[in-house]
N, C-alpha and C positions, 0 to 999 in steps of 0.2 A: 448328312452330306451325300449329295448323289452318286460319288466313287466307291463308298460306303454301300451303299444299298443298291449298286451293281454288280460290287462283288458278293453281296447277298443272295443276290439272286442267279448266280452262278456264274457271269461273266469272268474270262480271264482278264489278264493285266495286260496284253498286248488290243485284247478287243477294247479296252475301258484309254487306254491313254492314244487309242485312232479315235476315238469318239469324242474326246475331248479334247485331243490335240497338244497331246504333249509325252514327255516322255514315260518308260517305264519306271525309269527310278522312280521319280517326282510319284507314278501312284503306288508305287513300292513304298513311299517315306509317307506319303498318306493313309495308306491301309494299318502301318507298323505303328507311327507315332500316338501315345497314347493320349485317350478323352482327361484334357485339363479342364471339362468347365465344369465339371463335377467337383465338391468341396473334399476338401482334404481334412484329417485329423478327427476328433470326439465331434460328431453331430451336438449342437449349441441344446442348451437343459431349457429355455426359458423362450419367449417367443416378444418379438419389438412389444411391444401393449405390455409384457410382463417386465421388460427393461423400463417402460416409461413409468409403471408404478413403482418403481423402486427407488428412482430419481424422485418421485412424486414425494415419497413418503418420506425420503430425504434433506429437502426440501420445508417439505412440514415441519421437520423437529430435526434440526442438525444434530442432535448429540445424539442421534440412533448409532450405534456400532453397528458393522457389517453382519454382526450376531444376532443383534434384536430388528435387525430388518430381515434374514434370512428367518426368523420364527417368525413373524410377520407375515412374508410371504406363505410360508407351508402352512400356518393357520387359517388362513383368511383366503387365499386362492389356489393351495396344493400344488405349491410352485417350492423349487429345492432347488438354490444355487451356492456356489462355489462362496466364501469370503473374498479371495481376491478379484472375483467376474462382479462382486458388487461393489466392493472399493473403483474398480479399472472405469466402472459404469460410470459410477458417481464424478470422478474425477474428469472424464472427457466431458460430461457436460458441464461442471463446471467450469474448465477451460474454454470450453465454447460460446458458454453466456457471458462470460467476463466484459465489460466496459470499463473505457476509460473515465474515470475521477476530474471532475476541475473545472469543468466546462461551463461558460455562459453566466457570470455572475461580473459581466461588465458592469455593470450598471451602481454599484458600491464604489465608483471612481478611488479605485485603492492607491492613487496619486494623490489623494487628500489626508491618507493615515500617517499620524505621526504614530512608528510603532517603540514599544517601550519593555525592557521588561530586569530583572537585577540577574546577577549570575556572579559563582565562585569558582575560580579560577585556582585548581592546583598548583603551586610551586612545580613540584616536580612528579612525573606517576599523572596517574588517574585512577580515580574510584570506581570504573568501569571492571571486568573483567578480564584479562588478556591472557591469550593463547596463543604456546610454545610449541615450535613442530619440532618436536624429538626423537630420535630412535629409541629403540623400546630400553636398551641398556644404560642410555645415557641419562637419566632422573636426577642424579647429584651432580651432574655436570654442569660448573658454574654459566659454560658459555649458554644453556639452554632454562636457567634462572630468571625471573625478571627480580632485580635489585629495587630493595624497599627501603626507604629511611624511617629512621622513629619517628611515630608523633605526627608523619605523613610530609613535614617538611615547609608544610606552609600554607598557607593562601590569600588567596585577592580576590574581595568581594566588591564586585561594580552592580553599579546601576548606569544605563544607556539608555539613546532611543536614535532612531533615523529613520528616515523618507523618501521618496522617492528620488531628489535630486540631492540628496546630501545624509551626512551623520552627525548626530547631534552631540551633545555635551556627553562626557563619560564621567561620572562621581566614584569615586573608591567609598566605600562603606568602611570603615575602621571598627564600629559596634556594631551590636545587636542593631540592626532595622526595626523598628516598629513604628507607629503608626504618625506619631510627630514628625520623626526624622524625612519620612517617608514623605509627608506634606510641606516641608520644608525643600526638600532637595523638586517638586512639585513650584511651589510658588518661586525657588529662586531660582531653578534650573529652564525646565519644560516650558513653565509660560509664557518667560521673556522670550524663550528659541521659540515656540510656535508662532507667537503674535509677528515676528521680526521674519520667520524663513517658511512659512505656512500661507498657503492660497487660503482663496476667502474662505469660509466653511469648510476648514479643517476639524477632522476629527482625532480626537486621543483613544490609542489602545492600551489596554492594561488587563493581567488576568486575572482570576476571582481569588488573588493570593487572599488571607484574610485581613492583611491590611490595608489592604486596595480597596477591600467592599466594606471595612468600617465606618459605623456612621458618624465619625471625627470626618474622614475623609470625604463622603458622600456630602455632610456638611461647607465643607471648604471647596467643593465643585458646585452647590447649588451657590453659592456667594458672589462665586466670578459670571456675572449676567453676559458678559463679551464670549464668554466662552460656552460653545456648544455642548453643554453639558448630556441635554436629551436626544443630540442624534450620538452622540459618542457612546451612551448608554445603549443607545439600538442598535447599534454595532454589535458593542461588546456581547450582546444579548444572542445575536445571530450566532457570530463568531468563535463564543466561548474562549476568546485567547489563546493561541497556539502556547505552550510552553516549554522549556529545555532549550537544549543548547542549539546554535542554530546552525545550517548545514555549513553556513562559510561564515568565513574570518569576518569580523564588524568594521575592518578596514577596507573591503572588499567593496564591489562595484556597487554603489546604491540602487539603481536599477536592477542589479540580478536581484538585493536582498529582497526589495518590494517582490519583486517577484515570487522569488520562492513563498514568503506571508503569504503572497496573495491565494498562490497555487492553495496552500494549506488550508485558508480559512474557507476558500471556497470546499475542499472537499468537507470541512466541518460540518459546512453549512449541508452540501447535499446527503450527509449521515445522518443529519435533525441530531447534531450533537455527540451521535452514540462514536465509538473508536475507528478512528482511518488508521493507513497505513504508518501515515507520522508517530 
């Protein structure tokens, strides 16, 4: 800075702030204020090109620990950092490359899917996990207990399906499901509902339960000639069938539920199968 390197050169601060035209303080507060564009704190171990291989190598084989990429480094290029400066690394870029899931799989006309799938219904509870916020004294305290019955208390096992502009038939299962019942509740439920509330080239979903891909079953699909048996097969092939419980109530807007299928099978599709976030 020129105020800087006049007072180096021996100028006063009455000569230096006529020449520049402003006050003394003002070069009082310039000369005093101190150099911020110099870094502050530990000078960095590692240089960008030594960050990018480390993301690199990361990258290559996810289950590296911060350990075996830090031996990594010092082996291979005499490079020694911190566990946490290689976690901190790793982790901004991948919040940086992150994309969005779901996109561009119009063309599956997912207003043509009748979706299907059975599901058991607890009485009362759930077989999930659930977590109690309690003070650290409070452990027997009934108000911070979740209440269990014997024997679990009950349930209700359905089979369903719906589509885009409606929900279809709901069947309670009373026994064991297997692979008769399963074709029956098929020819006397689903087919009459598709034929009657389905556009033309509609397709059936269903997931690789094993009594869905038995060849009893697989039989009683190649029989009905009306029904698209082989595009509903390349669905199911793509899509792998989303499974579990599904995000909303099956009385809920037919359109949102198409929707959320749809969101889901699309990211299936774009994983080539392997696990999404569902």
């Amino acid at each position: 800075m020129a105020i800087i390197r006049g007072r180096q050169m021996g100028l006063g601060m009455p000569t230096l702030a006529k020449q520049f035209k402003t006050s003394k303080s003002v070069i009082w507060a310039t000369l005093n204020t101190p150099n911020r564009s110099k870094a502050t704190g530990r000078p960095l171990k590692t240089s960008s090109g030594d960050d990018r291989i480390t993301v690199r190598m990361s990258k290559k084989n996810p289950r590296l620990t911060s350990t075996n990429i830090n031996s990594e480094l010092k082996d291979q290029y005499g490079v020694q950092d911190s566990f946490l400066n290689i976690s901190q690394k790793i982790s901004v870029d991948m919040a940086s490359s992150s994309t969005e899931v779901g996109k561009g799989s119009s063309a599956l006309e997912w207003n043509k899917v009748l979706w299907s799938d059975e599901l058991k219904y607890l009485m009362i509870g759930t077989e999930g996990i659930i977590h109690v916020r309690r003070p650290v004294d409070k452990r027997y305290d009934p108000k911070y207990q979740v209440p269990t019955v014997k024997h679990g208390g009950g349930n209700v096992m359905v089979w369903g399906c719906f589509h885009a502009n409606g929900v279809g038939p709901l069947i309670r299962i009373t026994e064991i499901m297997n692979r008769y019942m399963y074709k029956d509740i098929l020819e006397k439920e689903m087919l009459p509902y598709g034929r009657f509330q389905m556009v033309r080239g509609w397709l059936f979903q269903q997931d690789n339960d094993p009594k869905h891909t038995s060849h009893f079953v697989k039989d009683w699909f190649a029989q009905r000639r009306t029904f698209k048996k082989q595009n509903g097969q390349k669905l199911y092939r793509e899509v792998r069938a989303t499974q579990g419980r599904m995000d909303q109530d099956p009385t809920s807007d037919p359109d949102e539920l198409d929707r959320v299928h749809a969101k889901r099978c699309e990211a299936v599709i774009k994983a080539k199968g392997m696990a999404t976030k569902y």
